[in-house]
N, C-alpha and C positions, 0 to 999 in steps of 0.2 A: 660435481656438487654445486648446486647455485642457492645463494645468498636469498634470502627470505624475510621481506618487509610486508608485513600486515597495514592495514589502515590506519591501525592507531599505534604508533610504535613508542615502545614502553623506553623510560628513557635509563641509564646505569645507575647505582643508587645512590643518592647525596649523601647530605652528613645526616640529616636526622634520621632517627630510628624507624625500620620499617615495622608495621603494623598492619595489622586485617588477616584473614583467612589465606592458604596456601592452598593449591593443587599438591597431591601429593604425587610423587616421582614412582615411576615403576616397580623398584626396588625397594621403597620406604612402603606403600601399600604391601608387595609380599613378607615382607616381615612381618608388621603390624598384622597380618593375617593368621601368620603361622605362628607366631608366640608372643603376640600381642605386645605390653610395655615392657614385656620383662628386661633385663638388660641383657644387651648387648653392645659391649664397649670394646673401642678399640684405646689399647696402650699403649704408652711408653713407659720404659724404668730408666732412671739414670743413676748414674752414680756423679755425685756434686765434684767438682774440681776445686772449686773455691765456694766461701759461705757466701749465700744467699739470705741478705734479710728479708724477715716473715711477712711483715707491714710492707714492704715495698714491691715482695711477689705476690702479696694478697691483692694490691693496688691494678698491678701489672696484668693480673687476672683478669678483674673486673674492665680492663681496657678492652679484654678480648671480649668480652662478652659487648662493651659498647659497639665495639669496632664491626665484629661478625652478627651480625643479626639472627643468624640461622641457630646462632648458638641460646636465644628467648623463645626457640618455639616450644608449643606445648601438643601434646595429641590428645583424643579423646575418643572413645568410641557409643557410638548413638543408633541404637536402632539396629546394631552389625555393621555398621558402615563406620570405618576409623577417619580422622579428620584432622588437622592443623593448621595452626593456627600462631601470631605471633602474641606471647606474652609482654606486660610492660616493663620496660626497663629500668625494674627500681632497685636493684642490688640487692636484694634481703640477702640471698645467699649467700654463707661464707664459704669462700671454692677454696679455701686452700686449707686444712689440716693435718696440723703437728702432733705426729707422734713418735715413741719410744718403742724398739724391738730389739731382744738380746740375740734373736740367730733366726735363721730362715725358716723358721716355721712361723716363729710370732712376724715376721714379714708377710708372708704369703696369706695368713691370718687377716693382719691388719689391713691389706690387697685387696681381697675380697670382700670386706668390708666399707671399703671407699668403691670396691665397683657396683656393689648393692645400693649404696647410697643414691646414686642417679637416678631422675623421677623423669620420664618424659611427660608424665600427666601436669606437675605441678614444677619442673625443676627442681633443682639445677642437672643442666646435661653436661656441664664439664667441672673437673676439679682437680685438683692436685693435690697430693700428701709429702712431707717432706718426714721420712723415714730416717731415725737420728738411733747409731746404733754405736755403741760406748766404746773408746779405742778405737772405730774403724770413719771411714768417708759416709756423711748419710747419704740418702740415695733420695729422688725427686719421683715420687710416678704421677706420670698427669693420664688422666680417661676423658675421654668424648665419646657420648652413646653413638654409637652406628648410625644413629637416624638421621644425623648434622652433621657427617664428617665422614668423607670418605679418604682413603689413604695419600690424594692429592692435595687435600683441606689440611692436614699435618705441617707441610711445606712451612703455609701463611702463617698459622698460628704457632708455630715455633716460633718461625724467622721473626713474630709481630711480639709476641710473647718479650722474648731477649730484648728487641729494639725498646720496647715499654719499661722493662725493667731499669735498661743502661740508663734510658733519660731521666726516671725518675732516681736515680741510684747517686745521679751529678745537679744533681736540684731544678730538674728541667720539664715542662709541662710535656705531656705523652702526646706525637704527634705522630701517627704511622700514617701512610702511604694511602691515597685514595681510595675509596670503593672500588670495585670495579663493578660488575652488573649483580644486584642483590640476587639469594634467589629466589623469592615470590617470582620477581621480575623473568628468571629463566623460567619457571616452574610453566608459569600462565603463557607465558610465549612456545614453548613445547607443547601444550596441552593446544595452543592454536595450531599448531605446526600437525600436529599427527591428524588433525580433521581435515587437511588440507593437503600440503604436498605429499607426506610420508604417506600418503595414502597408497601414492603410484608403486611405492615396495612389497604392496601385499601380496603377490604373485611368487618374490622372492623367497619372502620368509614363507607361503605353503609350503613352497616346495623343501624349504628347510626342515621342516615340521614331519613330513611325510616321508623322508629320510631316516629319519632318527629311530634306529632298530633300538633291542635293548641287547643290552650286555650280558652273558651268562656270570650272573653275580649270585652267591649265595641264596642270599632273600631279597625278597619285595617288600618287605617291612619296611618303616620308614626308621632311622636310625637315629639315636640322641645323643649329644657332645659327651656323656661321659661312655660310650663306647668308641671315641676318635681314638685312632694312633696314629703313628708319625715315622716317614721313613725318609731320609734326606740323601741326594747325591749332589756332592760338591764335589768338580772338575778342579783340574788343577789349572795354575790362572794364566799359566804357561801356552796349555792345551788350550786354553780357552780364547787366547788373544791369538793364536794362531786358527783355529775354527773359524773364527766371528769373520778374521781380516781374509782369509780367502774366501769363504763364501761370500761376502761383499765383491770382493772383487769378479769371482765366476760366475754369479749369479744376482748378484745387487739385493744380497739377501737380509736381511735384517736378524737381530737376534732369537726372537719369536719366530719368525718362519721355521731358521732354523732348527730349535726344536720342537715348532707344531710339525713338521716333515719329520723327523725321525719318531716322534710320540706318536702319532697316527699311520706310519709304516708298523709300528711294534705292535698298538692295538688292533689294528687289521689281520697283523699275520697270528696274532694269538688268539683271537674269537673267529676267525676263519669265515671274516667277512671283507667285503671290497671296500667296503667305507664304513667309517665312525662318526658319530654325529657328539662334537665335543659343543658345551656350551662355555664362549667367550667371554672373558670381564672387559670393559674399555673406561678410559679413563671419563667420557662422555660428556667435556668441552670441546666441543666441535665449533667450528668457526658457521654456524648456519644463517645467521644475521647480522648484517650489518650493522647495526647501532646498539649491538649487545654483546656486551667481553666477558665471558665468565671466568677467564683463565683465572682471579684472584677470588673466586665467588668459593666462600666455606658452604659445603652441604653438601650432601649425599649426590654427588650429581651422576655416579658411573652407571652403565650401562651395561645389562647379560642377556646373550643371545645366541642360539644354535648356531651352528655352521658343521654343513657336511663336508666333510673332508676325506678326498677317495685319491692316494696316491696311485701312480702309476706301478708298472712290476719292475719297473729299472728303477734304480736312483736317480740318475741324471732327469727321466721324466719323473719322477716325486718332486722334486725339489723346484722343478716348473711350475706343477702340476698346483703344490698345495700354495707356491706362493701365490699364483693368481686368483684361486679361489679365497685365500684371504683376504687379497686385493681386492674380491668383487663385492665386499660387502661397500655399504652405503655410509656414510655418514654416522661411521663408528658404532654399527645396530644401536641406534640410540631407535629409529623406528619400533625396532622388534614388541619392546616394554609396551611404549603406549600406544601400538594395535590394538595387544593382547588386553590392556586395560578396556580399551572401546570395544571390546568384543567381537573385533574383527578377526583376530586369530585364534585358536585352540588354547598355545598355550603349552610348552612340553618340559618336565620336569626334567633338571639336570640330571644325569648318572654321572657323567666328570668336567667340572670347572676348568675350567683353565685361565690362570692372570698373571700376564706376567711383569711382574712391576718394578717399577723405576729405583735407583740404589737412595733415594733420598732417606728414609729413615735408616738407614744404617751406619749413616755416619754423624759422630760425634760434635755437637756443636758447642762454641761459648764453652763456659763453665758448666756442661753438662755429658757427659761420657753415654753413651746407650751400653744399655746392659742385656736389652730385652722391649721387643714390640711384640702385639701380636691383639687377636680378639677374645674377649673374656665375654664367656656362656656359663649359668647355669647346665647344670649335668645332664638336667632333664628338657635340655633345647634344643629342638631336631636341628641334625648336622643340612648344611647346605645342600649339600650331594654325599653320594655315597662315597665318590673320589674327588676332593679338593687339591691343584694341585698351584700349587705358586712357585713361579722361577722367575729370576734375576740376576744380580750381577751383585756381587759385594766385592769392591775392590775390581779386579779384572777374573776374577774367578767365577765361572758361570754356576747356578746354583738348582734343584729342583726338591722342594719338599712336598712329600704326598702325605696327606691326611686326609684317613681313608678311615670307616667303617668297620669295627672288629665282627660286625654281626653277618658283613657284606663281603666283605675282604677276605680271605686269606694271610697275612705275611709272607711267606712263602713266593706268594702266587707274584705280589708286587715285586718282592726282592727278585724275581727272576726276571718280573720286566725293566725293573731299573738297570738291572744286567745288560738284558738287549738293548734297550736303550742306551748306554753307555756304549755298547757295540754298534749301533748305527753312527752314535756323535762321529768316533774314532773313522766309520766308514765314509762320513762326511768330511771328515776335514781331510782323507789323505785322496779325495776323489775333488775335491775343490781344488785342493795345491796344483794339481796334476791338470785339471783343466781350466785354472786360469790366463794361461796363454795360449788356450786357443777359442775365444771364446764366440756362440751364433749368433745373428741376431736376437734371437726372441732371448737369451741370456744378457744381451745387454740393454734389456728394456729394465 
Protein backbone atom coordinates (compact mmCIF):
# COMPACT_ATOMS: atom_id res chain seq x y z
CA UNK A 1 0.00 0.00 0.00
CA UNK A 2 1.48 3.37 -0.97
CA UNK A 3 0.73 6.68 0.58
CA UNK A 4 -1.17 9.01 -1.58
CA UNK A 5 -0.54 13.02 -1.85
CA UNK A 6 -2.70 14.87 -4.38
CA UNK A 7 -1.62 18.34 -5.63
CA UNK A 8 -3.41 20.15 -3.35
CA UNK A 9 -3.27 18.56 0.01
CA UNK A 10 -5.93 19.12 2.43
CA UNK A 11 -4.64 20.09 5.57
CA UNK A 12 -6.19 18.13 9.51
CA UNK A 13 -8.89 20.13 10.86
CA UNK A 14 -8.14 23.33 13.14
CA UNK A 15 -10.15 24.75 15.82
CA UNK A 16 -12.86 26.51 13.95
CA UNK A 17 -15.89 24.86 12.82
CA UNK A 18 -15.87 23.10 9.46
CA UNK A 19 -18.45 24.25 6.93
CA UNK A 20 -19.62 23.69 3.25
CA UNK A 21 -20.92 20.86 1.45
CA UNK A 22 -19.62 17.03 1.98
CA UNK A 23 -19.03 14.03 -0.58
CA UNK A 24 -21.06 11.58 0.84
CA UNK A 25 -19.13 8.04 1.87
CA UNK A 26 -20.33 4.90 0.34
CA UNK A 27 -22.23 3.65 3.16
CA UNK A 28 -23.99 6.93 4.05
CA UNK A 29 -25.40 7.20 0.19
CA UNK A 30 -26.67 3.24 0.61
CA UNK A 31 -28.69 4.13 3.50
CA UNK A 32 -29.82 7.38 2.51
CA UNK A 33 -31.17 5.34 -0.60
CA UNK A 34 -32.75 2.52 0.85
CA UNK A 35 -34.58 4.37 3.81
CA UNK A 36 -33.94 7.62 3.49
CA UNK A 37 -33.90 10.02 6.92
CA UNK A 38 -35.61 7.69 8.80
CA UNK A 39 -33.61 6.91 11.87
CA UNK A 40 -31.11 4.89 12.29
CA UNK A 41 -29.35 5.07 15.59
CA UNK A 42 -26.72 3.52 17.13
CA UNK A 43 -26.98 3.16 21.25
CA UNK A 44 -25.73 3.03 24.39
CA UNK A 45 -27.64 2.34 27.81
CA UNK A 46 -25.95 2.97 30.98
CA UNK A 47 -26.77 2.51 34.16
CA UNK A 48 -25.16 5.91 36.26
CA UNK A 49 -22.72 4.76 39.14
CA UNK A 50 -22.66 8.21 40.69
CA UNK A 51 -25.03 11.35 39.91
CA UNK A 52 -24.50 13.22 37.11
CA UNK A 53 -25.41 16.91 37.00
CA UNK A 54 -28.01 17.95 34.24
CA UNK A 55 -26.46 21.64 33.36
CA UNK A 56 -23.05 20.17 33.34
CA UNK A 57 -23.85 17.04 31.03
CA UNK A 58 -25.97 19.28 28.99
CA UNK A 59 -22.72 21.57 28.72
CA UNK A 60 -20.47 18.54 28.14
CA UNK A 61 -22.87 17.65 25.24
CA UNK A 62 -22.74 20.55 23.37
CA UNK A 63 -18.70 20.24 23.63
CA UNK A 64 -19.18 17.24 21.59
CA UNK A 65 -20.99 18.71 19.12
CA UNK A 66 -18.30 21.74 18.96
CA UNK A 67 -15.46 19.45 19.07
CA UNK A 68 -16.90 16.69 16.25
CA UNK A 69 -18.07 18.54 13.34
CA UNK A 70 -19.64 15.51 11.80
CA UNK A 71 -21.92 15.58 14.60
CA UNK A 72 -23.76 19.48 12.46
CA UNK A 73 -24.35 17.79 9.44
CA UNK A 74 -27.51 17.96 7.72
CA UNK A 75 -28.86 15.90 4.57
CA UNK A 76 -31.26 16.57 1.98
CA UNK A 77 -32.65 15.05 -0.76
CA UNK A 78 -33.17 17.09 -4.36
CA UNK A 79 -34.12 15.95 -7.50
CA UNK A 80 -33.39 11.90 -5.93
CA UNK A 81 -30.08 12.65 -5.48
CA UNK A 82 -29.37 12.84 -1.38
CA UNK A 83 -26.67 15.48 -0.13
CA UNK A 84 -24.65 16.96 2.87
CA UNK A 85 -23.86 19.29 4.19
CA UNK A 86 -22.41 21.19 7.39
CA UNK A 87 -25.01 22.99 9.64
CA UNK A 88 -24.01 26.09 11.86
CA UNK A 89 -23.01 25.85 15.07
CA UNK A 90 -25.41 27.57 17.03
CA UNK A 91 -26.59 25.10 19.87
CA UNK A 92 -30.48 25.51 19.67
CA UNK A 93 -30.73 21.97 20.40
CA UNK A 94 -31.25 20.69 23.72
CA UNK A 95 -29.34 17.10 23.55
CA UNK A 96 -29.91 16.08 26.78
CA UNK A 97 -33.44 15.09 28.26
CA UNK A 98 -34.86 14.37 31.68
CA UNK A 99 -37.12 12.01 32.21
CA UNK A 100 -39.10 9.69 34.75
CA UNK A 101 -39.94 5.60 34.15
CA UNK A 102 -41.61 3.23 36.76
CA UNK A 103 -40.29 -0.20 34.90
CA UNK A 104 -39.13 -1.37 31.60
CA UNK A 105 -41.81 -0.78 29.50
CA UNK A 106 -42.16 3.05 30.31
CA UNK A 107 -38.17 2.91 29.50
CA UNK A 108 -38.30 1.18 26.31
CA UNK A 109 -41.26 3.67 25.61
CA UNK A 110 -39.39 6.69 26.46
CA UNK A 111 -36.24 4.96 24.14
CA UNK A 112 -37.87 4.99 21.33
CA UNK A 113 -38.97 8.21 21.78
CA UNK A 114 -35.47 9.91 22.03
CA UNK A 115 -34.52 7.62 19.09
CA UNK A 116 -37.31 9.15 16.87
CA UNK A 117 -36.42 12.37 18.00
CA UNK A 118 -33.23 12.64 15.66
CA UNK A 119 -33.53 14.83 12.53
CA UNK A 120 -30.68 14.40 9.94
CA UNK A 121 -32.62 16.96 7.77
CA UNK A 122 -32.76 19.68 10.43
CA UNK A 123 -30.96 18.16 13.76
CA UNK A 124 -29.93 17.21 16.28
CA UNK A 125 -28.11 13.77 15.29
CA UNK A 126 -27.01 13.07 18.85
CA UNK A 127 -28.71 13.17 22.38
CA UNK A 128 -28.80 11.73 25.50
CA UNK A 129 -31.72 11.02 28.21
CA UNK A 130 -31.03 10.55 31.61
CA UNK A 131 -33.70 7.82 32.60
CA UNK A 132 -34.46 8.52 36.59
CA UNK A 133 -36.46 5.52 38.01
CA UNK A 134 -37.72 5.68 41.75
CA UNK A 135 -35.61 3.45 44.43
CA UNK A 136 -33.40 2.22 41.64
CA UNK A 137 -29.78 3.80 39.84
CA UNK A 138 -31.10 6.07 36.67
CA UNK A 139 -29.82 4.92 33.66
CA UNK A 140 -28.04 7.37 30.89
CA UNK A 141 -28.89 6.41 26.98
CA UNK A 142 -26.94 8.48 24.61
CA UNK A 143 -27.85 7.82 20.34
CA UNK A 144 -25.93 9.09 17.22
CA UNK A 145 -27.73 8.59 13.99
CA UNK A 146 -25.68 6.07 11.95
CA UNK A 147 -24.88 8.61 9.42
CA UNK A 148 -22.07 10.48 11.83
CA UNK A 149 -20.97 7.64 13.70
CA UNK A 150 -19.80 4.57 13.10
CA UNK A 151 -18.89 2.08 16.03
CA UNK A 152 -15.12 3.57 16.07
CA UNK A 153 -16.53 7.21 16.53
CA UNK A 154 -18.13 5.87 20.02
CA UNK A 155 -14.42 5.36 21.42
CA UNK A 156 -13.95 9.60 20.97
CA UNK A 157 -17.07 10.63 22.02
CA UNK A 158 -17.29 8.72 25.18
CA UNK A 159 -13.68 9.06 26.09
CA UNK A 160 -14.41 13.22 25.07
CA UNK A 161 -17.81 13.13 26.48
CA UNK A 162 -16.38 12.16 30.27
CA UNK A 163 -13.15 14.38 29.81
CA UNK A 164 -15.76 17.50 29.15
CA UNK A 165 -17.90 16.70 31.92
CA UNK A 166 -14.81 16.14 34.62
CA UNK A 167 -13.44 19.62 33.56
CA UNK A 168 -16.47 21.29 33.86
CA UNK A 169 -17.52 19.31 37.04
CA UNK A 170 -14.01 20.99 38.85
CA UNK A 171 -14.76 24.75 37.49
CA UNK A 172 -12.43 24.22 34.51
CA UNK A 173 -12.99 25.50 30.76
CA UNK A 174 -13.49 22.10 28.30
CA UNK A 175 -10.22 21.46 26.65
CA UNK A 176 -10.14 18.01 24.64
CA UNK A 177 -7.43 16.70 22.59
CA UNK A 178 -6.83 18.06 18.95
CA UNK A 179 -8.67 17.44 15.80
CA UNK A 180 -7.39 15.01 14.12
CA UNK A 181 -8.29 15.14 10.18
CA UNK A 182 -12.06 16.38 9.84
CA UNK A 183 -14.28 14.47 7.76
CA UNK A 184 -15.23 16.76 4.75
CA UNK A 185 -11.41 16.59 4.65
CA UNK A 186 -11.36 12.44 4.37
CA UNK A 187 -14.61 12.55 2.58
CA UNK A 188 -13.17 14.77 -0.52
CA UNK A 189 -9.74 13.26 -0.35
CA UNK A 190 -11.29 9.60 -0.84
CA UNK A 191 -13.55 10.80 -3.47
CA UNK A 192 -9.96 12.06 -5.21
CA UNK A 193 -8.46 8.73 -4.23
CA UNK A 194 -11.10 6.27 -6.10
CA UNK A 195 -10.64 8.52 -9.61
CA UNK A 196 -7.14 7.89 -9.36
CA UNK A 197 -5.16 5.09 -7.68
CA UNK A 198 -8.15 2.88 -6.36
CA UNK A 199 -8.75 2.68 -9.74
CA UNK A 200 -5.83 -0.09 -10.35
CA UNK A 201 -8.38 -2.60 -7.85
CA UNK A 202 -10.98 -2.82 -10.39
CA UNK A 203 -10.03 -6.19 -11.72
CA UNK A 204 -10.00 -7.40 -8.11
CA UNK A 205 -13.36 -6.39 -6.98
CA UNK A 206 -15.00 -8.04 -10.81
CA UNK A 207 -13.73 -10.83 -9.98
CA UNK A 208 -15.18 -10.56 -6.48
CA UNK A 209 -18.47 -9.67 -7.99
CA UNK A 210 -18.63 -12.69 -10.31
CA UNK A 211 -18.01 -15.01 -7.45
CA UNK A 212 -20.88 -14.27 -5.46
CA UNK A 213 -23.43 -17.26 -5.94
CA UNK A 214 -26.56 -16.99 -4.03
CA UNK A 215 -27.38 -18.87 -1.09
CA UNK A 216 -30.38 -21.41 -1.06
CA UNK A 217 -32.41 -19.07 1.46
CA UNK A 218 -36.11 -19.13 1.87
CA UNK A 219 -37.02 -15.88 -0.16
CA UNK A 220 -35.75 -13.21 -2.43
CA UNK A 221 -37.89 -10.76 -0.86
CA UNK A 222 -36.21 -8.18 0.64
CA UNK A 223 -36.75 -8.41 4.58
CA UNK A 224 -37.66 -5.58 7.37
CA UNK A 225 -36.15 -4.97 11.04
CA UNK A 226 -39.24 -6.11 12.61
CA UNK A 227 -38.78 -9.70 11.00
CA UNK A 228 -34.77 -9.80 12.56
CA UNK A 229 -34.09 -12.53 15.16
CA UNK A 230 -31.21 -13.12 17.07
CA UNK A 231 -29.22 -16.25 17.86
CA UNK A 232 -25.80 -15.84 20.02
CA UNK A 233 -22.69 -18.30 20.56
CA UNK A 234 -20.60 -17.29 23.28
CA UNK A 235 -17.27 -19.67 23.76
CA UNK A 236 -16.12 -20.04 26.84
CA UNK A 237 -13.10 -17.55 27.54
CA UNK A 238 -10.99 -20.59 28.65
CA UNK A 239 -11.58 -22.04 25.12
CA UNK A 240 -11.24 -18.97 23.70
CA UNK A 241 -7.71 -17.83 25.08
CA UNK A 242 -6.44 -21.12 24.28
CA UNK A 243 -7.77 -21.08 20.31
CA UNK A 244 -6.69 -17.49 19.63
CA UNK A 245 -2.96 -18.25 21.25
CA UNK A 246 -2.40 -21.32 19.24
CA UNK A 247 -3.56 -20.31 16.12
CA UNK A 248 -1.17 -17.28 16.44
CA UNK A 249 1.28 -19.23 17.15
CA UNK A 250 0.66 -22.08 14.07
CA UNK A 251 -0.42 -20.05 11.83
CA UNK A 252 0.12 -16.05 12.67
CA UNK A 253 -3.62 -16.17 12.58
CA UNK A 254 -5.64 -13.28 13.92
CA UNK A 255 -9.05 -13.64 15.47
CA UNK A 256 -11.16 -12.97 12.47
CA UNK A 257 -9.36 -15.35 10.35
CA UNK A 258 -9.83 -17.54 12.71
CA UNK A 259 -13.42 -17.61 12.59
CA UNK A 260 -13.98 -16.38 8.81
CA UNK A 261 -12.07 -20.13 8.25
CA UNK A 262 -14.29 -22.04 10.15
CA UNK A 263 -17.74 -19.80 9.03
CA UNK A 264 -16.90 -20.32 5.46
CA UNK A 265 -15.70 -24.11 5.87
CA UNK A 266 -19.46 -24.58 7.49
CA UNK A 267 -21.13 -22.42 4.67
CA UNK A 268 -19.57 -24.16 1.95
CA UNK A 269 -20.18 -27.68 3.27
CA UNK A 270 -24.01 -26.80 3.91
CA UNK A 271 -24.96 -25.10 0.55
CA UNK A 272 -22.78 -27.64 -1.30
CA UNK A 273 -20.62 -25.04 -2.87
CA UNK A 274 -16.62 -24.46 -3.09
CA UNK A 275 -16.84 -21.03 -2.04
CA UNK A 276 -19.02 -18.38 -0.36
CA UNK A 277 -19.01 -14.94 -1.14
CA UNK A 278 -19.33 -13.16 2.52
CA UNK A 279 -19.54 -9.33 2.51
CA UNK A 280 -16.89 -7.69 4.89
CA UNK A 281 -17.42 -4.53 7.48
CA UNK A 282 -13.81 -2.66 8.04
CA UNK A 283 -13.15 -0.12 10.32
CA UNK A 284 -12.03 2.15 7.12
CA UNK A 285 -9.09 4.47 8.73
CA UNK A 286 -6.58 3.19 6.65
CA UNK A 287 -3.34 5.07 6.73
CA UNK A 288 -3.57 6.09 2.66
CA UNK A 289 -2.08 9.62 2.94
CA UNK A 290 0.33 11.19 4.47
CA UNK A 291 -0.86 14.43 5.78
CA UNK A 292 -4.25 12.96 6.81
CA UNK A 293 -4.88 11.13 10.25
CA UNK A 294 -8.37 9.96 10.66
CA UNK A 295 -7.68 7.70 13.46
CA UNK A 296 -9.73 10.46 15.94
CA UNK A 297 -12.09 11.66 12.94
CA UNK A 298 -16.04 11.10 14.25
CA UNK A 299 -18.13 9.90 11.02
CA UNK A 300 -19.30 7.22 9.38
CA UNK A 301 -15.94 6.22 7.94
CA UNK A 302 -16.24 2.11 7.79
CA UNK A 303 -16.19 0.32 4.78
CA UNK A 304 -18.33 -3.04 3.06
CA UNK A 305 -17.06 -5.20 0.66
CA UNK A 306 -17.40 -8.90 -1.02
CA UNK A 307 -14.63 -11.24 -0.69
CA UNK A 308 -14.72 -14.84 -1.89
CA UNK A 309 -13.68 -17.08 0.35
CA UNK A 310 -12.95 -20.85 -0.93
CA UNK A 311 -11.46 -22.99 1.70
CA UNK A 312 -9.41 -25.85 0.92
CA UNK A 313 -10.88 -29.77 1.74
CA UNK A 314 -8.15 -30.09 4.60
CA UNK A 315 -8.09 -27.80 7.58
CA UNK A 316 -4.50 -27.11 7.68
CA UNK A 317 -4.94 -25.98 3.85
CA UNK A 318 -8.39 -23.70 4.94
CA UNK A 319 -6.70 -22.00 7.45
CA UNK A 320 -3.81 -20.88 4.77
CA UNK A 321 -5.94 -20.72 2.24
CA UNK A 322 -8.76 -18.12 3.80
CA UNK A 323 -5.97 -16.22 5.63
CA UNK A 324 -4.36 -15.15 2.48
CA UNK A 325 -7.14 -14.33 0.75
CA UNK A 326 -8.10 -12.01 3.55
CA UNK A 327 -4.87 -10.86 3.38
CA UNK A 328 -5.19 -9.96 -0.27
CA UNK A 329 -7.60 -7.41 0.04
CA UNK A 330 -6.23 -3.76 -0.52
CA UNK A 331 -6.53 -1.13 1.67
CA UNK A 332 -9.19 -2.37 3.98
CA UNK A 333 -11.98 -2.58 0.52
CA UNK A 334 -12.29 1.04 1.35
CA UNK A 335 -11.96 0.82 -2.88
CA UNK A 336 -14.83 -1.43 -3.20
CA UNK A 337 -17.74 1.55 -2.01
CA UNK A 338 -16.42 4.31 -4.11
CA UNK A 339 -15.92 2.21 -7.55
CA UNK A 340 -19.39 1.14 -7.08
CA UNK A 341 -20.37 4.78 -6.39
CA UNK A 342 -18.50 5.94 -9.89
CA UNK A 343 -20.19 3.40 -11.66
CA UNK A 344 -17.27 1.39 -12.19
CA UNK A 345 -18.52 -1.64 -10.53
CA UNK A 346 -21.96 -3.62 -10.49
CA UNK A 347 -22.43 -3.45 -7.09
CA UNK A 348 -23.64 -6.86 -5.27
CA UNK A 349 -26.11 -7.05 -2.37
CA UNK A 350 -24.99 -8.67 0.89
CA UNK A 351 -26.78 -12.13 1.65
CA UNK A 352 -24.22 -12.41 4.92
CA UNK A 353 -22.34 -9.41 6.70
CA UNK A 354 -19.64 -10.10 8.53
CA UNK A 355 -17.91 -7.49 11.43
CA UNK A 356 -16.03 -8.39 13.57
CA UNK A 357 -15.49 -5.66 16.21
CA UNK A 358 -13.29 -4.49 18.54
CA UNK A 359 -14.45 -5.02 22.74
CA UNK A 360 -14.44 -1.11 23.21
CA UNK A 361 -18.24 -0.63 23.82
CA UNK A 362 -18.45 -3.27 26.14
CA UNK A 363 -16.76 -2.07 28.85
CA UNK A 364 -17.83 0.08 31.56
CA UNK A 365 -16.37 3.50 31.82
CA UNK A 366 -16.22 6.46 34.53
CA UNK A 367 -19.52 6.71 36.38
CA UNK A 368 -21.29 4.88 33.53
CA UNK A 369 -21.88 0.91 33.66
CA UNK A 370 -23.18 -0.50 29.94
CA UNK A 371 -26.24 -2.07 30.08
CA UNK A 372 -26.82 -2.37 26.43
CA UNK A 373 -25.46 -1.14 22.74
CA UNK A 374 -26.78 -1.97 19.73
CA UNK A 375 -28.77 -0.18 16.41
CA UNK A 376 -32.19 1.15 16.73
CA UNK A 377 -34.55 0.75 13.33
CA UNK A 378 -38.08 1.32 12.78
CA UNK A 379 -39.86 -2.22 12.14
CA UNK A 380 -40.41 -1.21 8.77
CA UNK A 381 -36.54 -0.69 7.88
CA UNK A 382 -35.04 -3.29 5.54
CA UNK A 383 -32.64 -5.43 7.39
CA UNK A 384 -28.86 -4.96 5.96
CA UNK A 385 -28.73 -8.53 4.87
CA UNK A 386 -30.48 -11.31 5.14
CA UNK A 387 -27.58 -12.80 7.70
CA UNK A 388 -25.95 -10.00 9.89
CA UNK A 389 -23.36 -11.49 11.78
CA UNK A 390 -21.16 -9.60 14.45
CA UNK A 391 -18.23 -11.32 16.63
CA UNK A 392 -15.81 -10.34 19.08
CA UNK A 393 -14.35 -10.60 22.17
CA UNK A 394 -16.05 -9.49 25.51
CA UNK A 395 -13.59 -9.97 28.31
CA UNK A 396 -11.48 -13.08 26.76
CA UNK A 397 -14.52 -14.97 25.71
CA UNK A 398 -14.99 -15.11 21.94
CA UNK A 399 -18.44 -14.23 20.91
CA UNK A 400 -20.91 -14.60 17.54
CA UNK A 401 -24.42 -13.09 17.16
CA UNK A 402 -26.50 -13.89 14.16
CA UNK A 403 -29.37 -11.64 13.13
CA UNK A 404 -30.95 -13.09 10.57
CA UNK A 405 -34.27 -12.88 8.69
CA UNK A 406 -37.44 -14.82 9.93
CA UNK A 407 -38.79 -14.61 6.39
CA UNK A 408 -35.23 -15.90 5.03
CA UNK A 409 -33.93 -18.00 7.85
CA UNK A 410 -35.04 -20.88 9.33
CA UNK A 411 -34.06 -21.16 13.21
CA UNK A 412 -33.37 -24.49 12.89
CA UNK A 413 -31.36 -24.32 9.99
CA UNK A 414 -28.75 -21.48 11.96
CA UNK A 415 -28.83 -23.47 15.24
CA UNK A 416 -27.51 -26.30 13.31
CA UNK A 417 -24.75 -24.16 11.88
CA UNK A 418 -23.91 -22.54 14.93
CA UNK A 419 -23.36 -26.27 15.93
CA UNK A 420 -20.94 -26.96 13.33
CA UNK A 421 -19.49 -24.16 13.65
CA UNK A 422 -18.78 -24.50 17.18
CA UNK A 423 -17.36 -28.00 15.82
CA UNK A 424 -14.92 -26.60 13.59
CA UNK A 425 -13.66 -23.89 16.47
CA UNK A 426 -13.04 -27.14 18.77
CA UNK A 427 -11.29 -28.68 15.38
CA UNK A 428 -9.24 -25.72 15.15
CA UNK A 429 -7.80 -25.16 18.26
CA UNK A 430 -7.09 -29.00 19.01
CA UNK A 431 -5.27 -29.06 15.40
CA UNK A 432 -3.30 -25.79 16.16
CA UNK A 433 -2.08 -27.09 19.67
CA UNK A 434 -0.77 -29.99 17.97
CA UNK A 435 0.90 -28.17 15.06
CA UNK A 436 2.52 -25.41 16.62
CA UNK A 437 5.68 -27.01 16.96
CA UNK A 438 6.28 -27.88 13.91
CA UNK A 439 5.51 -25.32 12.11
CA UNK A 440 6.38 -24.44 7.39
CA UNK A 441 7.35 -21.86 6.02
CA UNK A 442 4.37 -20.42 4.41
CA UNK A 443 2.69 -20.91 8.25
CA UNK A 444 5.16 -18.66 9.58
CA UNK A 445 4.61 -15.80 7.08
Amino acid sequence: MTAYSPLSPLSPAGPEPVMGAVPLLPLQARLLERQGAAPCNRYLLFELTEALEPGLLEQALQALVTQHDALRLRFAEEDGVWRQWYGEPDGRHELLWLRAADDEAGIAALAAEVQRGLDPRSGPLLRACRLSRAGRADRLLLVVHQLVADGLSWRWLLEDLLAAYRQLATGRCVALPAKSASFKAWAERLHDWAAGPARAQRAFWRAQERACSQLPLLSREPACEGQRRHLELILPADFSRELLQAARQAYRLRADEVLLTALSRVLCAWSEQCCVCLHLQGYGRMPLFDDLDPDRTVGWLSSLYPLRLQPAADLPGSLEAIREQLRAVDDGGLAYGLLCRRGELAGVAPQVLFDYREPDEDEGTGPLRLLDAGLWREADAPLDAPLCIAAGQRGDALYLRFDFSSSQWQRPTLEGLLQRLQDELRAIRAHCAHASGSLSPRRRA
